[in-house]
C-alpha positions as YAML, in Angstrom:
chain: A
units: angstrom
residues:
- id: 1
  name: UNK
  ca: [58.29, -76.02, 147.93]
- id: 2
  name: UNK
  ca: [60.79, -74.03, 145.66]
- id: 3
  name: UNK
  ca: [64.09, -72.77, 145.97]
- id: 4
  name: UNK
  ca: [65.82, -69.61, 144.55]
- id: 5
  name: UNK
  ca: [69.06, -71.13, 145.28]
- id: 6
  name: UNK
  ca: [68.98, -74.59, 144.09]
- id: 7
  name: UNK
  ca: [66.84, -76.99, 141.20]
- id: 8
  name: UNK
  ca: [67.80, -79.90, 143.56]
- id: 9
  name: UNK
  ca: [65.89, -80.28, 146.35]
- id: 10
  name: UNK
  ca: [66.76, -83.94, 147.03]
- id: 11
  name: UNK
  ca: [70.64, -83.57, 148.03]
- id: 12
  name: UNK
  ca: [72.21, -81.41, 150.74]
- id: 13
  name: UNK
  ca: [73.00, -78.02, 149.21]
- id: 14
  name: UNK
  ca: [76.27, -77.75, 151.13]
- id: 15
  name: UNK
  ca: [77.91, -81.20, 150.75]
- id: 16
  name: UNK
  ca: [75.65, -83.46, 148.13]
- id: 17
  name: UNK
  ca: [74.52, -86.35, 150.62]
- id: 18
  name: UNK
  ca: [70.92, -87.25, 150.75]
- id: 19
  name: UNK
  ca: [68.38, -84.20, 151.80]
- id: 20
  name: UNK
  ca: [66.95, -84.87, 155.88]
- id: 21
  name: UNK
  ca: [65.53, -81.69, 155.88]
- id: 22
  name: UNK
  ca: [64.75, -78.23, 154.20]
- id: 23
  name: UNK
  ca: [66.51, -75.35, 156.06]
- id: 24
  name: UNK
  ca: [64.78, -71.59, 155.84]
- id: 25
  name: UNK
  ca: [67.69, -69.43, 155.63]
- id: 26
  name: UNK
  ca: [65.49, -66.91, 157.76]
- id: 27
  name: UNK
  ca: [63.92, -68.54, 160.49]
- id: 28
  name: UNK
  ca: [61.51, -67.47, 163.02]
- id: 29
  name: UNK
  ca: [58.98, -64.75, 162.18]
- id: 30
  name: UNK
  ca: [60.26, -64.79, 158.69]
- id: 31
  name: UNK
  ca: [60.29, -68.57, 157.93]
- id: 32
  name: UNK
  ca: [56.79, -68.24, 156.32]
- id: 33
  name: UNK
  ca: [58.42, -65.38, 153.61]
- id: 34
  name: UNK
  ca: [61.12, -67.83, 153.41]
- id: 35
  name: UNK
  ca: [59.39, -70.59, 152.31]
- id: 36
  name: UNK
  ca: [57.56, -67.58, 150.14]
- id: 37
  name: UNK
  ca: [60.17, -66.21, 148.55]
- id: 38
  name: UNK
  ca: [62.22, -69.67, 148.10]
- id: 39
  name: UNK
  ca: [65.00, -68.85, 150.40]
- id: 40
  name: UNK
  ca: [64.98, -72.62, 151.50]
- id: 41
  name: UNK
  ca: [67.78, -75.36, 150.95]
- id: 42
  name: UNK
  ca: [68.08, -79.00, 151.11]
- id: 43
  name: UNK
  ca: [70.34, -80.36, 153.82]
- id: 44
  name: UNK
  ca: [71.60, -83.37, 155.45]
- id: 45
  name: UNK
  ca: [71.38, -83.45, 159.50]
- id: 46
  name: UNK
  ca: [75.56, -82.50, 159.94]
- id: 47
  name: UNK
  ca: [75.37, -79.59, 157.60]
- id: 48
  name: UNK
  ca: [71.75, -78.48, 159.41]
- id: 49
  name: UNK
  ca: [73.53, -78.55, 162.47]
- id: 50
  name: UNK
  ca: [76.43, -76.59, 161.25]
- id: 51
  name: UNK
  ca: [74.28, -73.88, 159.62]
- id: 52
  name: UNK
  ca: [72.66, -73.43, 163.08]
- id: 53
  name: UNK
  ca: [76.02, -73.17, 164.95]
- id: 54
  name: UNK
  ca: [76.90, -69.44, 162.67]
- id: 55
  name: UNK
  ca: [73.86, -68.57, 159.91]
- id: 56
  name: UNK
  ca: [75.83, -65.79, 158.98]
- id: 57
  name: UNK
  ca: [77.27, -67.08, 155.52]
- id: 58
  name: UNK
  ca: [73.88, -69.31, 154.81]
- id: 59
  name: UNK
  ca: [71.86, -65.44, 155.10]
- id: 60
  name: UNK
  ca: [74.47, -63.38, 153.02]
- id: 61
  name: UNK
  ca: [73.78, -66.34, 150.01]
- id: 62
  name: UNK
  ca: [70.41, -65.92, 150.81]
- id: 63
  name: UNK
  ca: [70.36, -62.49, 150.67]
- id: 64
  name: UNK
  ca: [72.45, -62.05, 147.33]
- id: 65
  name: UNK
  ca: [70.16, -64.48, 145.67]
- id: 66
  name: UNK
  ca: [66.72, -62.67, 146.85]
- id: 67
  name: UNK
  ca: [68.86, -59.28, 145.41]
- id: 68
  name: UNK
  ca: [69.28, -60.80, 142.11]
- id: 69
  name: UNK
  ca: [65.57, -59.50, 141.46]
- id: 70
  name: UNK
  ca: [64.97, -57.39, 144.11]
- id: 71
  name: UNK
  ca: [66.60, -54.23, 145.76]
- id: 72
  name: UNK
  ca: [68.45, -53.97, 148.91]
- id: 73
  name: UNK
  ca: [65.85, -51.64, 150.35]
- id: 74
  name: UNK
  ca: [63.01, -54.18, 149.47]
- id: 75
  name: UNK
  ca: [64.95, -57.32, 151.37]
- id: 76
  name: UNK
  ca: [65.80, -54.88, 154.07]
- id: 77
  name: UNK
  ca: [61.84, -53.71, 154.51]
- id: 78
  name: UNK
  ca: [60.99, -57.64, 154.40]
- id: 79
  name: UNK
  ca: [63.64, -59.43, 156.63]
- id: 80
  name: UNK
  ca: [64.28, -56.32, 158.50]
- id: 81
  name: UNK
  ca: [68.03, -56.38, 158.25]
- id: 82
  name: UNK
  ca: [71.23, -56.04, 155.73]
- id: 83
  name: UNK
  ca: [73.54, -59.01, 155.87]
- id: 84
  name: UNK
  ca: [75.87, -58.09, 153.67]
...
């Protein structure tokens, strides 16, 4: 597995503790294009937890990174929504 937003996939990409688990920044139907398109980042079990409680900040960085070589129309047609 890759991500877009990080080249370390072995510490938490919000505090720097120890990876638990690999969060898709778009869950749900589009976890599969997440994991696709790399929009996945290491985290430790507190920050997962706090991602899940508001995932609006963790999709606008996902978002911006996806746009750095795509359009907005093209993340639009494939997560079906503009988050910033």
């Amino acid at each position: 597995m890759q991500s877009i937003l990080t080249d370390d996939l072995d510490h938490c990409f919000l505090c720097g503790r120890d990876r638990q688990q690999i969060h898709h920044i778009f869950g749900a139907a589009n976890r599969k294009k997440s994991t696709e398109d790399g929009l996945v980042i290491p985290v430790c079990m507190n920050c997962h937890m706090e991602i899940h409680k508001d995932q609006k900040e963790i999709k606008k960085i996902g978002q911006i990174a996806y746009e750095r070589t795509h359009t907005r129309a093209e993340f639009v047609q494939r997560y079906g929504k503009n988050y910033l």
